[in-house]
N, C-alpha and C positions, 0 to 999 in steps of 0.2 A: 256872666260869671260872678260867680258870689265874693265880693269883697270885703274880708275879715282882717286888713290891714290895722284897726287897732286892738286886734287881740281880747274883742269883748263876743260875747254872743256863743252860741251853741257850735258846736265841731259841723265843718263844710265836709258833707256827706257828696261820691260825687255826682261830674254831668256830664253829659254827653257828649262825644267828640265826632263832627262829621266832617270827613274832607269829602272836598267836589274836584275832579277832575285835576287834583294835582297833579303837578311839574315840576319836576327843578331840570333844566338844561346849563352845564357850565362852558362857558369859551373854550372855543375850541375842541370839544368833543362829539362828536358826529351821534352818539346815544344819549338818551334823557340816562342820568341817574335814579330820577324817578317818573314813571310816564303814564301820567293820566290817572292813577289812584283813585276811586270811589270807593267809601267804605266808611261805613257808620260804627264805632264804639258805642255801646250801651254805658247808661251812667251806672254808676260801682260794679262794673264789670273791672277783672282782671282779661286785657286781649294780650296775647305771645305773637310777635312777630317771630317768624323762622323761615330761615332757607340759607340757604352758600351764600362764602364770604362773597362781596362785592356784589350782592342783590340788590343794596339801596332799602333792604329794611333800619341798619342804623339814619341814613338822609332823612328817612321819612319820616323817625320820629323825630330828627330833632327839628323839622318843619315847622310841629304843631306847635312847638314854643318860640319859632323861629330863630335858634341856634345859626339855622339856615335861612336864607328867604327863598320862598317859591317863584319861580321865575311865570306860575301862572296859575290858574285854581283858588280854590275857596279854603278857608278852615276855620268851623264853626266850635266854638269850647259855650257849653252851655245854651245853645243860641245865638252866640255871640259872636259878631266875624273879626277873627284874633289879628286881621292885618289894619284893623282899624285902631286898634291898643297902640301906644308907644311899647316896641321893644323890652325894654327892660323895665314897666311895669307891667305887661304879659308874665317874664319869665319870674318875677314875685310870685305871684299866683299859680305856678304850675311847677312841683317840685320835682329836680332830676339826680336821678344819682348815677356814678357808674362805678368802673371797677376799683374795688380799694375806699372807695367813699369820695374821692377827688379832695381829702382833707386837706387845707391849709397845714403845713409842715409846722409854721412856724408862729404857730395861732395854739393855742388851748384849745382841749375840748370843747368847754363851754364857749368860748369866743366861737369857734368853727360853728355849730350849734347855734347861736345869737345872732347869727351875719345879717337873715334876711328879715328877723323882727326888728334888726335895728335900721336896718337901710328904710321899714315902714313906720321909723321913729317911733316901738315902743315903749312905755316909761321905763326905767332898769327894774322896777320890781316887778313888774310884769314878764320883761324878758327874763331875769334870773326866775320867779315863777316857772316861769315854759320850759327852758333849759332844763331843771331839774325833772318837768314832769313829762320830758319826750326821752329823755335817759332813762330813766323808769317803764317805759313805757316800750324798749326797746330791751331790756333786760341787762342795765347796765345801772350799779347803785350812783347814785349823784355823788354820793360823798366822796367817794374812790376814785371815780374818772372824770369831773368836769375840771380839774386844773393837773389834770394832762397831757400831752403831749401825742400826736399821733404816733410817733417812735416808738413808743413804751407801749402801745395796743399790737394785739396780735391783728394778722387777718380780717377774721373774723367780726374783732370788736370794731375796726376799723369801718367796716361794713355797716354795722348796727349805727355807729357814728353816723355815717351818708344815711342813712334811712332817717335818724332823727331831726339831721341836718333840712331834709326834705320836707318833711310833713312839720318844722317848727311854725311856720307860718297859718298852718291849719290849709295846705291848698285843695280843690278840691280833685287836682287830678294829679296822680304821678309820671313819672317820664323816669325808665330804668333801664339803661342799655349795656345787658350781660353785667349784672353786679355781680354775680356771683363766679365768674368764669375764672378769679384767680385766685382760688380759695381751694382746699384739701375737700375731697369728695365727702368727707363727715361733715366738716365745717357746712358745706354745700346743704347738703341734705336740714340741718340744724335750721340755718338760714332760713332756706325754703318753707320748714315750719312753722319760722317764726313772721314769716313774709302773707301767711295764709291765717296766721291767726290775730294779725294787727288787722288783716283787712277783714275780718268776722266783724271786729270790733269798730273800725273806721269807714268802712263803703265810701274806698275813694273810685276812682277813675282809672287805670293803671296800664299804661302801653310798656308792654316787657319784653326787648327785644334779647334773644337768645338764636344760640346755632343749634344749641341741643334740645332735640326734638320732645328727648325722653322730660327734660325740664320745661318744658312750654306745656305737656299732656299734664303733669302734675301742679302746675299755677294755674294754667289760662283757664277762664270761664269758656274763650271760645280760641281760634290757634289763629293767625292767616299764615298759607305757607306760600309764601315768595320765591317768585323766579325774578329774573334780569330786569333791572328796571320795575324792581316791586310790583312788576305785575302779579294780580291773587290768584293763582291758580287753586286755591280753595282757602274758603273760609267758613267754618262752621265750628259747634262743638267736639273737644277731643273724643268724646264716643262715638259721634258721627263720623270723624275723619278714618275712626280706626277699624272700624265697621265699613266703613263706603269710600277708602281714596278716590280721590277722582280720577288718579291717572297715573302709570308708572311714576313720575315725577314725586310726584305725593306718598307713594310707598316706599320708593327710594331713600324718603326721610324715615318713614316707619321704621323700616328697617324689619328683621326679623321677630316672630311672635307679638306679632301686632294684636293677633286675637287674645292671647294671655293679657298683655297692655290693657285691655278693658276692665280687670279687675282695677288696678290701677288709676284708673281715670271715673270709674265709676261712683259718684259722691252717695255717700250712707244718706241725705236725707231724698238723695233722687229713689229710691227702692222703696217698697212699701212695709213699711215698719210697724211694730205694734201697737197699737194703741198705748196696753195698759190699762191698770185701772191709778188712777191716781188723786192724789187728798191733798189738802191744805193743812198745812203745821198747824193750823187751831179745831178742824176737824175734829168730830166727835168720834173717839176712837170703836164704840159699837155699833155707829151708823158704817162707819169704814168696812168694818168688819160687815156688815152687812152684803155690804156692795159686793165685795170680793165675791161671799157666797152665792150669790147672783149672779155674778160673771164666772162663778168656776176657776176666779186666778188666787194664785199661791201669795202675789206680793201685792203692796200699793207702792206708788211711788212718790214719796211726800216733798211738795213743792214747796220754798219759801215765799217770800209777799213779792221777790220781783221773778215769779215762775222757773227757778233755776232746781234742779233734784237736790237734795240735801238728806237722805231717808230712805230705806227701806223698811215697809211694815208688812210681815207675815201675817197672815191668818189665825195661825198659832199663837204672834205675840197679842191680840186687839181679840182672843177668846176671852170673855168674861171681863174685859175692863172697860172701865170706860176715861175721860174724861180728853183732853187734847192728843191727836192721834200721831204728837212728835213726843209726848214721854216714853214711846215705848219703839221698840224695833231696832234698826242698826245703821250705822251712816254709813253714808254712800262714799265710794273710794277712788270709783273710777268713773268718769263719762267721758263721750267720744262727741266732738263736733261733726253737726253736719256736712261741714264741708271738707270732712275725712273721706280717703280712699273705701273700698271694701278691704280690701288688705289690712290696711291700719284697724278698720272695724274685726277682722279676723284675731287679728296680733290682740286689742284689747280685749275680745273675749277667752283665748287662752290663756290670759293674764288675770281674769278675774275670778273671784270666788263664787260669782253668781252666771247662772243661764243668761242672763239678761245683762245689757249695757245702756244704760241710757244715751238717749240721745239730746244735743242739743244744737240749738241756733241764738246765735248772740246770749248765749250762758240760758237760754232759756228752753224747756225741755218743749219734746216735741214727736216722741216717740221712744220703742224701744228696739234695737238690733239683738239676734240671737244668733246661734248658729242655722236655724233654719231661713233665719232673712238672708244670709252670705248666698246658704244653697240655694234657694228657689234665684237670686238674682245671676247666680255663676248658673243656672242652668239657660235663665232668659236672657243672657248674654251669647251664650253658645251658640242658641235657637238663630238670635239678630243676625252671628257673624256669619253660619252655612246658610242663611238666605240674602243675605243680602249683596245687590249687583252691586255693578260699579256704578259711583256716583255721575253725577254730570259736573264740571268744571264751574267752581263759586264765583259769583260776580262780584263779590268784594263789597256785598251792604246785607245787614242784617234785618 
């Protein structure tokens, strides 16, 4: 596990989390709470734990940091076997949040925010450094809310607090059990955006436990759904699970119009998008033009020096000119992350002025969604869901 306790070095991208045959058994209870778990997290994957209350998906995760101890089993963070760490230098290194942010009432902002660089003793310019630049970084201005007071935050902000509070350390995996469960269904949705687009940006590690199924299909990279004593009755991708349940149990949680749900779950850079023709801002605006002509496309799409869209160039604008092929054409207004639903890629292209939406991953392009990308995938979604049988029962490793 990558130790950035003094706050120098590049952002801890994350790593892998594998439990072995976990346990927890408590006195005096005739069932494990948790019994025998196997099941590996991919590093900067987002996994959703879900199932009914009293499943032992909250026990399980707070195992990994051991909140709890396991009365038996393995838990590898990075390679690394976490019951070999002292306790409370583990839970340094692996950030948790839950509902409401679990803020210090009687602490500041930035105090609440500062706790775990300073329990890693870093120097105050560094910690006030961080402070400001994980409030930023969660959509909250420094100047406005670090000598505040949790009272004075709504919901909401309060939320964004626990997430900055978590990741100020730089750890490389998170631990978030139902943050958002007591928050107004907008707030909820907001959140969730903003929870998908920090983790574009950071590729940490992320066990998100949730009841709500429909909220596990729109974060998780992959779902496990939990029966009694966290056993997995399936673990795989949300478009697998919604295509292939494994077993009533698993559509139980689906619930109704699972096969619509695949719009939903289905990520714009998973489809096959369009290439495009596309130029570099110092491009020669009549060799551009050339290209186009050659491809038969109406647009370029002009990248800046770190491959991010910044440009559209017509055919019509780069007839007869030449010189740099960003003095000419029209800026770009709207782009859609990869790791957007088809829905959302829907919604941005009725929003736009143009046939085309770029696409990106980590701000950087990587194709283009149209309306005919949405249909050919809503038709090869269709196809998936009236073929395909029921799954077999997940064994809980990936």
């Amino acid at each position: 596990m990558a130790d950035n306790g003094n706050g120098s070095g590049g952002a801890a991208h994350g790593v892998e989390i594998e439990l072995r045959n976990l346990t927890k058994k408590y006195p005096g209870q005739a069932k494990a709470a948790v019994d025998d778990v196997t099941m590996t997290i991919p590093a900067g994957e987002i996994v959703a734990l879900v199932g009914p209350s009293g499943c032992g998906k909250t026990t399980t995760m707070k195992l990994i940091n051991r909140l709890i101890e396991p009365t038996s089993g393995e838990i590898l963070i990075g390679g690394e076997d976490a019951r070999r760490r002292p306790a409370d230098i583990l839970r340094r290194h692996v950030g948790y949040v839950i509902q409401q942010g679990g803020l210090f009432p009687h602490m500041s902002i930035a105090e609440n925010v500062s706790l775990v660089p300073k329990m890693l003793k870093w120097d105050k310019k560094r910690t006030a450094e961080r402070v400001d630049e994980m409030l930023e970084l969660v959509g909250l201005d420094p100047a406005n809310y670090r000598d505040r007071f949790p009272r004075q935050l709504s919901g909401g902000q309060q939320q964004r607090v626990g997430v900055a509070r978590a990741l100020a350390a730089d750890p490389p995996v998170l631990l978030m059990d139902e943050p958002f469960g007591a928050v107004d269904p907008i707030t909820r949705g907001r959140l969730q955006d903003e929870l998908l687009r920090l983790q574009e940006e950071l590729h940490k590690t992320i066990v998100f436990v949730t009841h709500d199924f429909d909220e596990a299909v729109k974060l998780g990279d992959r779902i496990a759904v939990l029966s009694e004593g966290s056993h997995i009755v399936q673990y795989a991708e949300p478009a697998e699970i919604l295509a292939r349940p494994a077993n009533d149990f698993v559509r139980g949680f689906i619930g109704e119009g699972g096969a619509m749900k695949l719009l939903h779950v289905t990520r714009i850079a998973d489809v096959d998008l369009g290439a495009g023709v596309t130029a570099k801002a110092t491009d020669d605006a009549a060799t551009v033009h050339s290209r186009l002509a050659e491809a038969e496309e109406p647009w370029a799409v002009v990248l800046d020096k770190n491959s991010s869209p910044v440009q559209w160039a017509s055919i019509e604008d780069l007839d007869g000119k030449t010189g740099p092929v960003s003095e000419y054409g029209t800026p770009i207004t709207t782009t859609i992350s990869g790791r957007a639903d088809l829905q959302a890629g829907l919604e941005a292209l009725l929003g736009s002025d143009t046939d085309f939406v770029p696409v990106t991953r980590r701000r950087q392009y990587i194709g283009l969604v149209s309306l005919n990308t949405v249909q050919s995938a809503i038709q090869q979604l269709r196809e998936q869901a009236k073929q395909a049988a029921p799954a077999s029962v997940g064994e809980g490793s990936a």
